[in-house]
C-alpha positions in Angstrom: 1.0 -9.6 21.0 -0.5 -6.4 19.1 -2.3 -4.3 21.3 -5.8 -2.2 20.0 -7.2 0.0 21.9 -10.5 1.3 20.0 -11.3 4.7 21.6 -15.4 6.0 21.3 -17.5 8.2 21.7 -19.0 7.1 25.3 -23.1 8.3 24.4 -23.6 7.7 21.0 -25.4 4.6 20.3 -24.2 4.3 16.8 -20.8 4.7 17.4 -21.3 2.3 20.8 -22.6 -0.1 18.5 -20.3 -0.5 16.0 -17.6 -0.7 18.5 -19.1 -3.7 20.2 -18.9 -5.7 16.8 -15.6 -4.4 15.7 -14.2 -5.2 19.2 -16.1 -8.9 19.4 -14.1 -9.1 15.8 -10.7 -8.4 16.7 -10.9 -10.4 19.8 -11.3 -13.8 18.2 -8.4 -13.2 16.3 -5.5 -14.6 17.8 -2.2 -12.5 18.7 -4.4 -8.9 19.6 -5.2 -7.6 23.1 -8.3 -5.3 22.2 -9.1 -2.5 24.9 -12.2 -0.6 24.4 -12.3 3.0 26.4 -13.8 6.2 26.6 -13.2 9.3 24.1 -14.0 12.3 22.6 -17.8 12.7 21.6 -18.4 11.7 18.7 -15.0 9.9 18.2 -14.2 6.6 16.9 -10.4 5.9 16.5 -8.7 2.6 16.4 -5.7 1.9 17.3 -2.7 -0.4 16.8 0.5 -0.4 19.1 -0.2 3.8 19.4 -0.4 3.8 15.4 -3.9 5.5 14.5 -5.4 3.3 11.9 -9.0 4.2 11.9 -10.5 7.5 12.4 -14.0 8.6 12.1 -14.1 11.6 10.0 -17.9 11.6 8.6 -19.4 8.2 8.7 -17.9 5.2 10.6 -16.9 2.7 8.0 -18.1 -0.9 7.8 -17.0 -3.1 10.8 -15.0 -5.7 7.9 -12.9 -1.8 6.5 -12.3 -1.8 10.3 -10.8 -4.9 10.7 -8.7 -5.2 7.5 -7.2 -2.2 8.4 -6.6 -3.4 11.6 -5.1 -6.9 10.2 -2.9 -4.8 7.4 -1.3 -3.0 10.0 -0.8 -6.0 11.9 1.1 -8.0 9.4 2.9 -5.2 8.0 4.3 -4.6 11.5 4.6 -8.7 11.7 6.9 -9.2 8.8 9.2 -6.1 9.4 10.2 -7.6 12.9 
């Protein structure tokens, strides 16, 4: 089991948002414990077993980026094991 913790900004509705659908995402697919908690303002990271994968440095990219990235890492980590 991968863990992701996605960490956000905890008053901007934007960034709420698309944390909400990237989190809904990576929960239905199977082998990832998604954890959603409190950051930074204006922070969106994601993370993957500690590894930063995502990180919001100007706009917040497209919830499907998000979650590519996210499955990339996933594999990547799944066929060096």
């Amino acid at each position: 089991m991968k863990t992701v913790q996605i960490r956000r900004c905890p008053v901007c509705k934007t960034i709420g948002e698309r944390t909400r659908d990237v989190a809904h995402t990576l929960r239905n697919i199977q082998g990832l414990d998604v954890n959603v908690m409190d950051g930074q303002k204006g922070e969106f990271t994601v993370l993957v077993d500690g590894q930063e994968v995502i990180a919001k440095g100007g706009e917040l990219p497209p919830t499907q980026e998000i979650v590519d990235a996210v499955k990339d890492v996933t594999l990547a980590k799944q066929s060096v094991a």
